[in-house]
C-alpha positions in Angstrom: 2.5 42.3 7.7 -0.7 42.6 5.2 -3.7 43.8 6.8 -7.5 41.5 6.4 -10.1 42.9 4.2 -13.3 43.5 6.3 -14.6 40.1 4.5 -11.0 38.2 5.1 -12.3 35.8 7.3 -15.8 35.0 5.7 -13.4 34.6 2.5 -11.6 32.1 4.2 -14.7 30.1 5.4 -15.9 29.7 1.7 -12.9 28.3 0.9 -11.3 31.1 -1.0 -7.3 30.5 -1.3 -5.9 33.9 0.1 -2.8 35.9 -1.5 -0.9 38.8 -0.5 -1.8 41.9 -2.8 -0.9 45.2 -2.4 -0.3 45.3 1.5 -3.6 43.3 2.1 -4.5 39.6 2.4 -6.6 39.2 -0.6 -9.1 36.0 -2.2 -6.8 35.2 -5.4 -10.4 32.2 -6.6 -12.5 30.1 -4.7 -13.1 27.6 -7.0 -10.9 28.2 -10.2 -9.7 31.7 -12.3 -11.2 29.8 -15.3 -15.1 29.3 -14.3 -15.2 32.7 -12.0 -14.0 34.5 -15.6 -16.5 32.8 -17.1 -19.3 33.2 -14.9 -19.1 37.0 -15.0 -18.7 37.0 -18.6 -21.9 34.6 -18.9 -23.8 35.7 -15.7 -22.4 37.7 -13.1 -19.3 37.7 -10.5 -19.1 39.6 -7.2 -15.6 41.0 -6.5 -14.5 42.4 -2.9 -12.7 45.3 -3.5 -12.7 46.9 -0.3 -8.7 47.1 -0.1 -9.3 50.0 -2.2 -8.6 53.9 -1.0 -11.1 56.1 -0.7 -10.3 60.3 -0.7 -13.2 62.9 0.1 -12.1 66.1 -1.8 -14.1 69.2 -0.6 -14.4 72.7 -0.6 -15.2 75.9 -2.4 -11.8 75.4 -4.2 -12.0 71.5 -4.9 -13.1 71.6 -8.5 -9.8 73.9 -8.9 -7.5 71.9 -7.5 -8.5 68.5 -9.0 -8.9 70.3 -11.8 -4.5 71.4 -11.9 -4.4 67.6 -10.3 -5.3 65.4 -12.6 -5.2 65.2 -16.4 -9.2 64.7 -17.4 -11.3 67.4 -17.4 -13.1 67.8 -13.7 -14.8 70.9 -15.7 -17.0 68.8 -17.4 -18.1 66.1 -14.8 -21.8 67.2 -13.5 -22.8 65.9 -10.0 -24.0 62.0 -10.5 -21.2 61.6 -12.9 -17.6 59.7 -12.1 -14.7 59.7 -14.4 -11.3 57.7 -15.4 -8.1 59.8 -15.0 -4.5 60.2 -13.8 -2.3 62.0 -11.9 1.2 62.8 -13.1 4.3 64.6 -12.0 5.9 67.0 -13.4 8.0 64.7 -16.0 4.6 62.9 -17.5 5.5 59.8 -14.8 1.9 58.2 -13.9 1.7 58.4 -9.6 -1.7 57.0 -10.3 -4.8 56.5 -12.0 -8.3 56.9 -10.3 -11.8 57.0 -10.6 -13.5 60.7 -9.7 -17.1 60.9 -8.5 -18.5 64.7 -8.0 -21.3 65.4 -5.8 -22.3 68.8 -6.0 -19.3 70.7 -5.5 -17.5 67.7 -3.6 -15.8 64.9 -4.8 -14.1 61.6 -3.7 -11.6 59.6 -5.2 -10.9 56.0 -5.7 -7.4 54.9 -5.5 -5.4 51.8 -5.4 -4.2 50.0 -2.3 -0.8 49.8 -3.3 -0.5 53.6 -4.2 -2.9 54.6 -1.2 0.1 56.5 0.8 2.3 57.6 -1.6 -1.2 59.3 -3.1 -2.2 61.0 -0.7 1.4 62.4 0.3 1.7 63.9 -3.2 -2.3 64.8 -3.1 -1.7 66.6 0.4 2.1 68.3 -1.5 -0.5 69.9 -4.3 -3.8 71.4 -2.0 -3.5 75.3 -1.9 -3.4 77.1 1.2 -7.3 76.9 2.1 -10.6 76.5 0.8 -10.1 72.8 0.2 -10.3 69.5 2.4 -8.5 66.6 1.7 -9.7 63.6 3.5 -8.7 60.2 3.8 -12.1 57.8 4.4 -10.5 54.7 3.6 -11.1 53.6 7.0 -14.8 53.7 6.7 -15.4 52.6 3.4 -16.0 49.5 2.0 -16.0 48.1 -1.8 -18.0 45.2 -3.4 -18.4 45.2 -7.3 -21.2 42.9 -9.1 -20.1 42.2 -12.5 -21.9 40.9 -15.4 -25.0 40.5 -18.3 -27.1 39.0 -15.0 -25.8 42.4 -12.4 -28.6 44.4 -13.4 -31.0 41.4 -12.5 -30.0 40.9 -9.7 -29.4 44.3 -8.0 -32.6 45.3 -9.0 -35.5 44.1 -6.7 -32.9 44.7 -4.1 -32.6 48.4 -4.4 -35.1 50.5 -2.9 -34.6 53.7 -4.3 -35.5 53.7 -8.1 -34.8 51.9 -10.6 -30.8 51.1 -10.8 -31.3 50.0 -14.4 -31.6 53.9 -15.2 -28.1 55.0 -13.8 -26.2 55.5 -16.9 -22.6 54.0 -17.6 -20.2 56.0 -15.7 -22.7 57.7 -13.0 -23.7 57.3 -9.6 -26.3 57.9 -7.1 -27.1 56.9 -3.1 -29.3 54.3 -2.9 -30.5 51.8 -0.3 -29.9 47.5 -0.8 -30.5 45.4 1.9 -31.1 47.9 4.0 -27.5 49.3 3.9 -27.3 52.9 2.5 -25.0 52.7 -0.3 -23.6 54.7 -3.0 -24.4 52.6 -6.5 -22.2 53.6 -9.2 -22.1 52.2 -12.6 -18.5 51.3 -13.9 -16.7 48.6 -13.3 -13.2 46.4 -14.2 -14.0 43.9 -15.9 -15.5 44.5 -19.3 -19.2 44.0 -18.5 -22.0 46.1 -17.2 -22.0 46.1 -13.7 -22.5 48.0 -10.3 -19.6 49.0 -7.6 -21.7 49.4 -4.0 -19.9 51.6 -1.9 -20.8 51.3 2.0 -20.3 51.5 5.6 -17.7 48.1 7.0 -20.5 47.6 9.1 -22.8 46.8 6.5 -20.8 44.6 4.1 -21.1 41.3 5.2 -24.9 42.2 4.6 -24.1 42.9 1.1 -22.0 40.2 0.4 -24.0 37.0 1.5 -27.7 39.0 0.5 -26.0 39.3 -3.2 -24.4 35.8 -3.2 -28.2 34.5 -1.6 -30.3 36.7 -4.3 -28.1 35.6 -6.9 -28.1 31.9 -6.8 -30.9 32.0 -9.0 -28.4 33.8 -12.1 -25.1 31.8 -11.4 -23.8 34.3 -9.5 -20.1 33.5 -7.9 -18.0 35.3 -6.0 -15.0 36.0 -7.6 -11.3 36.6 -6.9 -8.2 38.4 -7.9 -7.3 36.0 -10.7 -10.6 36.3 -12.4 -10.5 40.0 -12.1 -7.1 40.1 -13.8 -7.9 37.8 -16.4 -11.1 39.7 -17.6 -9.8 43.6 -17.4 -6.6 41.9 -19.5 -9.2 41.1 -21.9 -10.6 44.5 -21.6 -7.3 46.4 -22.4 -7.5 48.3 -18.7 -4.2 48.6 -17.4 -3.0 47.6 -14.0 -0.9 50.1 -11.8 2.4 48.9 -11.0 2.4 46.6 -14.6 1.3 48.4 -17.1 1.8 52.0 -15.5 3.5 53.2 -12.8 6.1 56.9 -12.2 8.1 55.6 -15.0 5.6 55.9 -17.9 3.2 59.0 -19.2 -0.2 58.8 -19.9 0.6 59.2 -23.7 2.6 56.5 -24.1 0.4 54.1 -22.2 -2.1 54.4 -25.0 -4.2 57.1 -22.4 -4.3 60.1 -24.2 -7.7 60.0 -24.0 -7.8 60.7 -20.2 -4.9 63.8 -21.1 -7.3 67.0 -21.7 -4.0 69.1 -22.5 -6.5 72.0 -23.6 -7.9 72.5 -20.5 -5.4 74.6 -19.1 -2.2 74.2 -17.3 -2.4 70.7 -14.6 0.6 68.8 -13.0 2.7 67.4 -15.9 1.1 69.4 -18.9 4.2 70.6 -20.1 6.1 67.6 -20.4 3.1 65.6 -21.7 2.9 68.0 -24.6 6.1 67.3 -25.6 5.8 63.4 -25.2 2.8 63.9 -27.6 4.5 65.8 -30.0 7.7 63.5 -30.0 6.7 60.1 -28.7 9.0 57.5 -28.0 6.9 54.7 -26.7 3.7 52.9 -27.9 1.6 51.1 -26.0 0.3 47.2 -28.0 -1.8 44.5 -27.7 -0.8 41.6 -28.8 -3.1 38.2 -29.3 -1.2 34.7 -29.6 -2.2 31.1 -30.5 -4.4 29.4 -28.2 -1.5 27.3 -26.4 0.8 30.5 -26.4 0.8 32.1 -22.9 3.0 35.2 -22.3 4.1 36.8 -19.1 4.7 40.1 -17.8 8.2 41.4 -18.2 8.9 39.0 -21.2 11.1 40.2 -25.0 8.2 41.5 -27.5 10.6 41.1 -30.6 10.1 42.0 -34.6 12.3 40.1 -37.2 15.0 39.0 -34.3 14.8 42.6 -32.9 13.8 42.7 -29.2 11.7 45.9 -29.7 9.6 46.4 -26.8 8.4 44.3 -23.5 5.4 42.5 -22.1 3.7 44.3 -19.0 0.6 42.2 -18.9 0.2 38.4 -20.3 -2.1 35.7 -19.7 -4.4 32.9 -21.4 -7.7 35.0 -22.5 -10.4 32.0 -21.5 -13.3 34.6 -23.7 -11.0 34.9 -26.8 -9.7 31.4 -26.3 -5.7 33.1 -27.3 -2.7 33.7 -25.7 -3.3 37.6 -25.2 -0.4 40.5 -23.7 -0.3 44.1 -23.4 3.2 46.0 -23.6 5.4 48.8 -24.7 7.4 49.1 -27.9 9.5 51.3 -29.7 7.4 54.1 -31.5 6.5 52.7 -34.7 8.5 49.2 -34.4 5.7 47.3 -34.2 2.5 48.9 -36.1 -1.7 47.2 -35.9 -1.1 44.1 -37.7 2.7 43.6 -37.5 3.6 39.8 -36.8 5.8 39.5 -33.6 7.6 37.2 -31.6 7.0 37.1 -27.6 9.1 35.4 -25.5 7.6 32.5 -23.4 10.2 32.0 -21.4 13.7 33.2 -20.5 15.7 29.5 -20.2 15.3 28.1 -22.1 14.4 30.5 -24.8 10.9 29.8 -25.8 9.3 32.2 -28.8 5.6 32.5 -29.5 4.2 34.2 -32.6 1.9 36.5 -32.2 0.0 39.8 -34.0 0.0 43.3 -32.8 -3.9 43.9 -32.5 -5.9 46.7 -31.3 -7.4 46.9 -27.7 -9.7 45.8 -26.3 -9.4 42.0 -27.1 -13.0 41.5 -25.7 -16.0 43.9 -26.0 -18.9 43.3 -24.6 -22.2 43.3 -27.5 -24.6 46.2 -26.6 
């Protein structure tokens, strides 16, 4: 049985049709995947993330151990900062990827829903003896994200604690909005600037309607799981469970840039140096015509030759295309190679397509 978000039932009031996602009954749109894409791309979207896992990681050790945990460099993260990693086993296979905030010398980490047991077994089969705390604050921790050229505006008068507008991409600070004491952090999912407000359960329906209230003025919608899989498939950010998952590395996921093999010895360094230096996969974007819509698990195929599949496909309302993500054979299908994706299975149904580089969409500066 899925469990309810803290918002589920105020979802269900606003009219939101509800899905089952990873173990929790989630708001898939309210009104329609096309105009919540396009209202955070044009103004802002609020997203309730709150199925999310939350991990506090503390302890005179804890920089050590995330540090042989995952494949980024933990070294070089200063308190206020967060960063985008991985965690592999032993063979390169991904068990997840995460966001890392340091505070001081502790840490928490963001992981996904669907991984949130299975990533805290393997996190709790890596801790050394003592010295570090692993703790799961899931429980008490809720999620909303404000995405969008209008976020800024809107958060703004509502934070009490300085200016948000000076908390640089990819840091964090506490803060208080509404009232609620929060943790504001500056990343995001979807492409666009945008704030992630981490807080108490007991203070998110606060959040939520003071956001949706004080953002009328922008546009502001709230937004669903649709919307939020439309625009980070735009962005090129990969989904666990699609586009990786403990059968792919890092490396061949197009990632590398998240694999700090010079760091040091970490879980899965080995075989991720080898994978480097002998790859077998590459990881493609792939941007169709405008009435073209691939799907996950589909043929990516070069002059008859099915050389790779689909993990990721959908209509890209920004880019107005037929847009997929997917693996190929190493060098069968280079930047600018013209491919064929299958629409669908039965009948067979071919759509051609060009091997582009990712992102499809970039935000202007």
């Amino acid at each position: 049985m899925e469990r309810e978000v803290a918002l589920g039932e105020r979802h269900r009031q606003m009219g939101a049709r509800m899905v089952p996602f990873a173990g929790y009954q989630m708001p898939l749109q309210y009104t329609s995947i096309r105009e919540e894409h396009t209202a955070v791309r044009q103004r802002a979207g609020l997203f309730d993330v709150t199925h999310m896992g939350e991990v506090s990681v503390r302890g005179r050790r804890a920089e050590e151990y995330l540090q042989h945990l995952v494949t980024n460099d933990i070294a070089k993260l200063a308190p206020g900062q967060a960063l985008y990693t991985v965690m592999c086993r032993p063979d390169g296979g991904i068990v997840d990827d995460l966001l890392v905030y340091r505070d001081a010398d502790d840490f928490m980490c963001v992981i996904n829903a669907a991984r949130h047991d299975a990533d805290l077994e393997w996190m709790g089969a890596q801790l050394p003896p003592s010295e570090v705390v692993l703790e799961d604050v899931s429980a008490g921790t809720c999620l909303l994200a404000l995405q969008g050229p209008a976020a800024l505006r809107i958060l703004e008068p509502l934070a009490k604690d300085g200016p948000v507008g000076e908390i640089p991409y990819y840091h964090h600070r506490p803060g208080n909005v509404l009232g609620a004491q929060v943790r504001i952090s500056r990343t995001g999912y979807t492409g666009e600037d945008g704030f992630e407000l981490y807080c108490d359960p007991a203070d998110v329906e606060r959040l939520w309607e003071g956001l949706l209230e004080h953002g009328r003025a922008e546009g502001v919608l709230p937004a669903g799981l649709g919307a939020r899989d439309t625009l980070r498939l735009e962005a090129g950010f990969r989904l666990y469970g699609q586009d990786i998952d403990l059968d792919h590395d890092p490396i061949s996921a197009g990632l590398g840039w998240v694999v700090k093999l010079d760091k040091g010895e970490f879980e899965g360094s080995a075989a991720l140096r080898r994978i480097k230096a002998d790859p077998q996969l590459s990881f493609v974007g792939v941007r169709l015509g405008p009435r073209e819509i691939p799907r996950p698990h589909q043929s990516i195929v070069v002059a008859g030759e099915p050389v790779g599949e689909v993990t990721s496909g959908s209509y890209g309302f920004t880019v107005a295309a037929g847009i997929a993500m997917g693996y190929v054979r190493a060098g069968a299908a280079p930047r600018g190679a013209e491919v064929e994706v299958a629409l669908r299975a039965q009948p067979a149904q071919m759509g051609s397509g060009t091997v582009v580089p990712l992102p499809f969409y970039r935000r202007q500066a």
